[in-house]
MARMARKOL-166300 format. One record per residue (C-alpha): x, y, z. Coordinates in steps of 0.1 Angstrom, whole numbers, plus 5000, padded with zeros to 4 digits. Example, Ala and Ser with C-alpha at 12.3 -4.5 7.8 and 13.67 -1.06 7.14 Angstrom:
% MARMARKOL-166300
512349555078
513749895071
% end
This chain:
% MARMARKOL-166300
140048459125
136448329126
136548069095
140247899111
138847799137
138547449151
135447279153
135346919173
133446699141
133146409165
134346269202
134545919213
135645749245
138245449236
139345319273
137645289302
139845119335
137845069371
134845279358
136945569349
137045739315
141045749312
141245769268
138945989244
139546019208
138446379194
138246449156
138346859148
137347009118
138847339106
138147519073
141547629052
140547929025
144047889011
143647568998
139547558997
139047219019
137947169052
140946959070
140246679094
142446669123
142946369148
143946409185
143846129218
143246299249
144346089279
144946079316
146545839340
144145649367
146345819395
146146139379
142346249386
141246629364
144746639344
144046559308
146946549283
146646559247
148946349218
150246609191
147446679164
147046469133
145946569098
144146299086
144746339045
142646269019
140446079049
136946049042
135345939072
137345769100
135445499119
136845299150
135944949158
133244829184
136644739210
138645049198
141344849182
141044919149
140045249127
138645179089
139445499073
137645549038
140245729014
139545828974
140845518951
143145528918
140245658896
141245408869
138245288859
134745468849
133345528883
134245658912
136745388935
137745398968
140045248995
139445119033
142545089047
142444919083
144845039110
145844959145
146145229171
149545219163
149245319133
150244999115
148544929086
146344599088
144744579053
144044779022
140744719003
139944848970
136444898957
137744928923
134844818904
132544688929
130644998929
130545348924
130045608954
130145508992
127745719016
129545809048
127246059059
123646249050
120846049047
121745689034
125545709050
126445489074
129445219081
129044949104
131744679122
130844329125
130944239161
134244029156
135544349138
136144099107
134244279080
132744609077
129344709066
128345029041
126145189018
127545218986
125845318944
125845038927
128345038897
125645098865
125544918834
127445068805
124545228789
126345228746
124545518720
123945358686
127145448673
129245278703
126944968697
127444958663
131344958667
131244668692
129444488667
131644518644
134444388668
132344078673
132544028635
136144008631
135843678652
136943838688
136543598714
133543608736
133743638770
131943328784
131643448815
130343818812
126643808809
125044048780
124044328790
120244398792
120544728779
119144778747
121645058722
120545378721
119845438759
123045648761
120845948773
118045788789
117045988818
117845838857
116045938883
118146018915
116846158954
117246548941
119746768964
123246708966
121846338960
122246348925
124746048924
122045838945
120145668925
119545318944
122045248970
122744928983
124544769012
128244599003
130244399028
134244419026
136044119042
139444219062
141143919065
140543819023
140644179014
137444168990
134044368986
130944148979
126944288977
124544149000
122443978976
118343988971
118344318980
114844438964
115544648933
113144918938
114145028981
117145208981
119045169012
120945349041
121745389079
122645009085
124144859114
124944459123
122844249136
124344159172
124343819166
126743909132
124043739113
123343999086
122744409091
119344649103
118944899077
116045189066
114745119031
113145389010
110545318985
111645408948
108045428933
106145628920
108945898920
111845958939
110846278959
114146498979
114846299010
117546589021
116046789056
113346549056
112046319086
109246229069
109546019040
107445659039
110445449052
110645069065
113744879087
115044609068
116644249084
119444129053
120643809062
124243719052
127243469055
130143619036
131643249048
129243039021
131342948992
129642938957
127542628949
127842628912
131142678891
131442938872
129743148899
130943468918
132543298946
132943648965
128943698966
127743598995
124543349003
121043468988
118643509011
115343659018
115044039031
112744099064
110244389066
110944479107
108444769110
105344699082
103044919103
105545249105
105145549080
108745639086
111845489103
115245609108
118845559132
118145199141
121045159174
120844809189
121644799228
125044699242
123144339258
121544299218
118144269229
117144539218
116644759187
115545139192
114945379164
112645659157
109545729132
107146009127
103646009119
102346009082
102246379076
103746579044
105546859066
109646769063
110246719094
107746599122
108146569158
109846199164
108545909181
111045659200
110045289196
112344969205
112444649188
112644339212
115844109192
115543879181
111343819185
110844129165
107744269191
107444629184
106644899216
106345309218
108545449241
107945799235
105245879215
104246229193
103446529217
100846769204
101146979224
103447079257
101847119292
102847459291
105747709279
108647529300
107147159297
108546919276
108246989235
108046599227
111446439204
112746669181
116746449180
117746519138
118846149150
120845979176
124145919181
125945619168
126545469200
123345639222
122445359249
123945299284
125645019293
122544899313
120544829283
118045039292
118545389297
118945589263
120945909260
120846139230
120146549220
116846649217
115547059202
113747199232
112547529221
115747699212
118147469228
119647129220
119246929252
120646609261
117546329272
118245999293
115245839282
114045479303
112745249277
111245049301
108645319314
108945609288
110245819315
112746129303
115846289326
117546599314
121046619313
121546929330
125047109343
126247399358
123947729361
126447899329
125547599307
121447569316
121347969312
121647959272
124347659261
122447399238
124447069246
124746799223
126046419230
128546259209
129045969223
127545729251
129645439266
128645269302
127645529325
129745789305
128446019282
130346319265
128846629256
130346949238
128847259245
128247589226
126547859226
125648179200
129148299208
131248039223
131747669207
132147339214
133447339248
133346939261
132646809284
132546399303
129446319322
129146029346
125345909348
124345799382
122245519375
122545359412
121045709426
117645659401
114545579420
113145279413
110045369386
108345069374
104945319363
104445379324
105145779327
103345989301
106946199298
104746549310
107246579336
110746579330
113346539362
116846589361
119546319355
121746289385
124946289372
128546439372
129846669348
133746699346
135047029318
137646829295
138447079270
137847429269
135947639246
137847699211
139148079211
139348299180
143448349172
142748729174
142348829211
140749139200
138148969184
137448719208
137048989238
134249189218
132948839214
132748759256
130949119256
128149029237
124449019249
122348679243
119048669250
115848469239
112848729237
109148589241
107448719212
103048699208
101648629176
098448779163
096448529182
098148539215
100348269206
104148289223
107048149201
110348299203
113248449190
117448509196
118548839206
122148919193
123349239208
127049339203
129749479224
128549849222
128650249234
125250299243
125550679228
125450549193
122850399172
123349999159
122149839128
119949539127
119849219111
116549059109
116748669100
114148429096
114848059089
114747859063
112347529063
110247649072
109847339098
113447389115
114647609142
117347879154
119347779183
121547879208
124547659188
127647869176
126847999143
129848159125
127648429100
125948569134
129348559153
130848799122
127649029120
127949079155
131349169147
130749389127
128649599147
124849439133
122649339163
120849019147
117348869155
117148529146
112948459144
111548089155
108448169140
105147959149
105547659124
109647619139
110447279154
110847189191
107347339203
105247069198
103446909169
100547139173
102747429169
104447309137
101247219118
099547609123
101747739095
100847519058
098147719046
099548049066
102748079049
103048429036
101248609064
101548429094
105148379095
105648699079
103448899107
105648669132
109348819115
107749209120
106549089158
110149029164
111549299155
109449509174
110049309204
113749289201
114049729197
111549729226
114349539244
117049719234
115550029242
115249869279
118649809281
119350189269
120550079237
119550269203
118350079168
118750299140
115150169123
116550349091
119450099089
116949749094
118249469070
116749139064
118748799055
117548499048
117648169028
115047919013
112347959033
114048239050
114848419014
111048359007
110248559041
112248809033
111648899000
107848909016
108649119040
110249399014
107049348994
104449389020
106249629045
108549849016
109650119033
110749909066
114349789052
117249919044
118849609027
117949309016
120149009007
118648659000
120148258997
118348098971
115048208980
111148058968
109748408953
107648188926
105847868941
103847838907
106647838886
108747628913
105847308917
107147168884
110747218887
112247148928
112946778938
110046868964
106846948947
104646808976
106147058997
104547378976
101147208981
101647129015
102647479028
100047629006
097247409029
097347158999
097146829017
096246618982
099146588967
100046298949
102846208921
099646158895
098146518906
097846758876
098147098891
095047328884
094147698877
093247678909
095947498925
098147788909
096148088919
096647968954
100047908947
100948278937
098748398963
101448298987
104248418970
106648708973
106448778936
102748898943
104649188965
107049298938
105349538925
105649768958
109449658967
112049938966
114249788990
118149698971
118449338968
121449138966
120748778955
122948438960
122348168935
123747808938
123147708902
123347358911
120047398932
117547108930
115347258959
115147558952
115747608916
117747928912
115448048878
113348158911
116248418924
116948508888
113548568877
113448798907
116648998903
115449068861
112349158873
113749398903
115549548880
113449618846
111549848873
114450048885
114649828919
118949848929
119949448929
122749238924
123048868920
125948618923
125448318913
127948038920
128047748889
128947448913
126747488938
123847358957
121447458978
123347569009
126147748991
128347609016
129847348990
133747488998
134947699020
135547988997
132147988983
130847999016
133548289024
132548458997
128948419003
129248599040
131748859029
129349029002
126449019023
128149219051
129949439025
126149469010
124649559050
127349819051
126950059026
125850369033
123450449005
% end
């Protein structure tokens, strides 16, 4: 009931008549246990000009085998991205254009242009040419056959018997014997990302060519054409010394990249590739920036905005905006870091995860996009002229506890979907009133943040679970986001999940910290709180001090802390939330707390059994850190055990020390074991570059060689997340609530 639902993946706003929003195009997502895939489901909503608040919707479509679906800058066309013929050694794909008719324009095969092509995550991206002639993407180059001694000595031998040579085929430059040789790629579920480039396809002659010069040691991602359809923007990641996990991370030292290229030059020499295109020379855009990421030019292409954080370790940072004049290339700050808000309410500074693909107005100056403010997602109309921010703001239901995120900005339009802890992805159009702005020509320091006029208009209602039941005890649930003091006096907060209840009875609690531990709890819909509450399980969901969304300041009090601070923050919390309860005349059972958590959050809560052993009742953990000394030399990210351990030195060279590992012990649950009696069920993904899962196994043998009650499942494809399929994920959620409801 919970898992069919429909989630919206994406919405986009295809026709616009007289300044009216009369066409959207909304993409669902929906999870299928019976067949273990997550369909993707296509679905127009329209209304007539004369015909104002009645929206109709075209029968759903189940877009098969689909990829990724991308439309064109006019709407016309769609490039969908569908799995190839597999014929030859690497992956192949097809992008098949279509009309909104569904007519089929061209098919074009990557059959060995390349290997994978990166849709999404950190070095996705697919980009239209402005005259929606070629198409733009990131894509692994094919590798070189890399022959073991015994395949090169056979193909020697063919050479022998007098087989003709292949004039054209250069030799390779790989030596025999370098079957095995070991490839660096960017860690999690990157492990087929080893140096991806940018490819162009051409519609019209139905071919796939690299754009050429690309330097050999930046690996590339997140492009977009140039508006003049001169070449494409892209973010560049340095290769050496060592490719360190880009996955979660803000952070990493990043440049934008200018790549000329005319797919229209023919070849100057015979004999040469006449589908690669003209050589030119790559531009450095932003020398001076540690970081860069989700370049978006402006409808008017005159300008180029994207977003960089400061030069710090942490994984993700609070976000400056900056914009790129086009085509002089003169770099300004927008919005710049916040240290630290004015007060509790005041604005957090950026905290966007990115922007959307299309984020500007049709003005050119007046960006829109979702921002973390505290525990909700809020959508900003930031003036790039001044620096000064507008909330998005709608009714009194919404503001209360909705976080609000934008998918898609087009002239004065913007739409929105809205969830909240128990409701999701209601949507919703909003028209921006630019012509009621005051006129601000003042550079505004962004301490005070006004309200976007604007008018919101409900298109689609919230998704309901199929069972009614369910869905009623849903609407009956309690939300509410305590103010919690640290040790220090310091406020940071957490979620209260209370469920539909008889206030005679006693409730179990689920205490759950975060993973990171630089991210955040929100108020979005999140499917293993909605089935707790369910259940029965009040839930706590902990933004300790180190979260997101509070302010730089705020983030940076945790490296050095981790272990005790966050830890003392988790117990804060749950006092505070029984406090509440008991306020509201509703009972904990403190015999029946349990703790959950993963990565971060597994490494909290396997603390929190350790130091506080007779607190819990059950325990069950996602891949947790119980080890960092035994984890610095084996995760994709070793700067990130130094850099939560107050370790700010870490380079590749470093050698770790005695000392280095005393401190790194010192921090760790496995210090605690000794005093845990709590039972313990463990959830390996044995596929885990981040956290290696010889950290959760380690800690299960150890649990129980001293008579600790634990049970571990480990799950052979997986990664990090454990939400790789649908029926690992199931499976995942099922035997922790089956593990939170025994008795003894």
């Amino acid at each position: 009931a919970v898992a069919g639902s429909q989630f919206i993946a994406s919405a986009r706003i295809m026709r616009v008549e007289s300044e009216k929003v009369l066409e959207l195009d909304v993409q669902y997502s929906q999870k299928d246990p019976r067949t273990n895939s997550t369909m993707k489901i296509q679905q127009t909503m329209f209304k007539s000009g004369d015909r104002q608040g009645l929206w109709r919707k075209t029968s759903p479509v189940i877009l098969q085998k689909c990829l990724g679906a991308f439309k064109s800058p006019s709407g016309a066309l769609t490039a969908m991205v569908t799995p190839g013929d597999g014929k030859g050694d690497s992956p192949s794909f097809k992008i098949v254009i279509t009309t909104k008719e569904g007519e089929i324009v061209s098919t074009i095969s990557t059959e060995g242009k390349h290997s994978k092509i990166f849709l999404g995550g950190t070095f996705g991206g697919l980009s239209w040419s402005p005259n929606e002639k070629y198409i733009a993407y990131i894509a692994e180059p094919k590798a070189e056959k890399r022959p073991n001694y015994f395949e090169a000595s056979e193909e020697k031998k063919e050479k022998d018997k007098g087989e003709e040579k292949d004039t054209k085929k250069e030799d390779s430059k790989i030596s025999p014997g370098s079957s095995f040789e070991y490839r660096e790629a960017w860690g999690e579920i990157l492990t087929d990302a080893f140096s991806p480039k940018p490819f162009v396809a051409d519609i019209e002659k139905r071919t796939v060519v690299p754009i050429c010069d690309a330097p050999k040691t930046v690996s590339f991602g997140q492009l977009c054409w140039a508006p003049e359809g001169n070449g494409v923007v892209c973010v560049g990641w340095p290769e050496d010394p060592r490719r360190l996990g880009v996955t979660y991370y803000n952070t990493r030292k990043s440049a934008l990249y200018f790549a000329p290229f005319d797919v229209d030059t023919k070849a100057k020499e015979e004999g040469t590739d006449k589908e690669k295109g003209k050589p030119s020379n790559w531009e450095i855009l932003t020398p001076d920036d540690h970081s860069t990421s989700n370049p978006r030019f402006s409808p008017d292409g005159k300008q180029l905005a994207y977003l960089t954080t400061d030069n710090v370790w942490f994984h993700k940072a609070c976000s400056r905006l900056r914009v790129m004049s086009w085509p002089e290339r003169k770099v300004r700050t927008v919005v710049d870091v916040l240290r630290k808000p004015a007060d509790d309410k005041a604005f957090p500074g950026l905290w966007p995860y990115g922007l959307p693909e299309r984020p500007w107005l049709g003005d050119s100056h007046h960006l829109v996009f979702h921002s973390q403010w505290r525990t909700k997602w809020t959508p900003l109309c930031v003036d790039t002229r001044t620096g000064k921010i507008r909330r998005l703001i709608g009714s009194a239901a919404l503001e209360n506890i909705a976080s609000l995120l934008v998918t898609d900005v087009l002239g004065s339009s913007v739409l929105i979907k809205a969830c909240t802890p128990t409701t999701h992805h209601e949507l919703h159009l909003v028209e921006v009133l630019l012509k009621d702005l005051k006129e601000d020509s003042s550079e505004s320091k962004s301490a005070k943040v006004e309200v976007m006029p604007a008018t919101w208009e409900c298109v689609r209602p919230p998704t309901k679970l199929r069972d009614p039941g369910l869905q009623a005890q849903l609407d009956k649930c309690d939300i509410q986001v305590l103010e919690v003091k640290g040790d220090k006096k310091e406020k940071f907060e957490a979620i209260l999940l209370i469920p539909p209840c008889d206030k005679k009875k006693e409730f179990p609690l689920v205490l759950r910290p975060h993973g990171g531990p630089h991210s955040a709890f929100s108020t979005l819909f999140d499917w293993g709180n909605v089935m707790m509450l369910l259940r029965g399980f009040a839930v706590v969901c902990v933004n300790y001090r180190g979260s997101t969304g509070y302010g730089e300041e705020f983030l940076e009090s945790l490296p050095g802390k981790c272990g005790r601070q966050d830890v003392d923050d988790c117990i804060s919390s749950l006092e505070k939330a029984i406090s509440v309860c008991k306020t509201k005349g509703i009972t904990i059972n403190e015999k029946r707390i349990m703790v959950w958590g993963g990565s971060h959050g597994g490494f909290l809560v396997t603390h929190l059994i350790g130091q506080f052993p007779n607190r819990f009742f059950r325990c069950a953990t996602r891949n947790p850190v119980t080890n960092v000394a035994y984890m610095v030399t084996q995760t994709d990210i070793p700067d990130w055990c130094y850099v939560e351990g107050g370790m700010l030195d870490y380079s590749s060279k470093k050698i770790p020390t005695a000392s280095d590992y005393a401190k790194f012990y010192a921090m760790s649950p496995i210090s605690h074991a000794s005093k845990v009696c709590t039972p313990v069920l463990m959830l390996l993904g044995m596929k885990d570059l981040r956290v290696p899962p010889s950290q959760g196994l380690n800690y299960h043998r150890l649990l129980k060689s001293r008579g600790v009650r634990t049970k571990c499942l480990t799950y052979p494809e997986s990664t990090h997340s454990l939400s790789d399929s649908v029926r690992t994920e199931g499976d995942v959620w099922i035997n922790v609530l089956r593990w939170f409801e025994e008795t003894s």
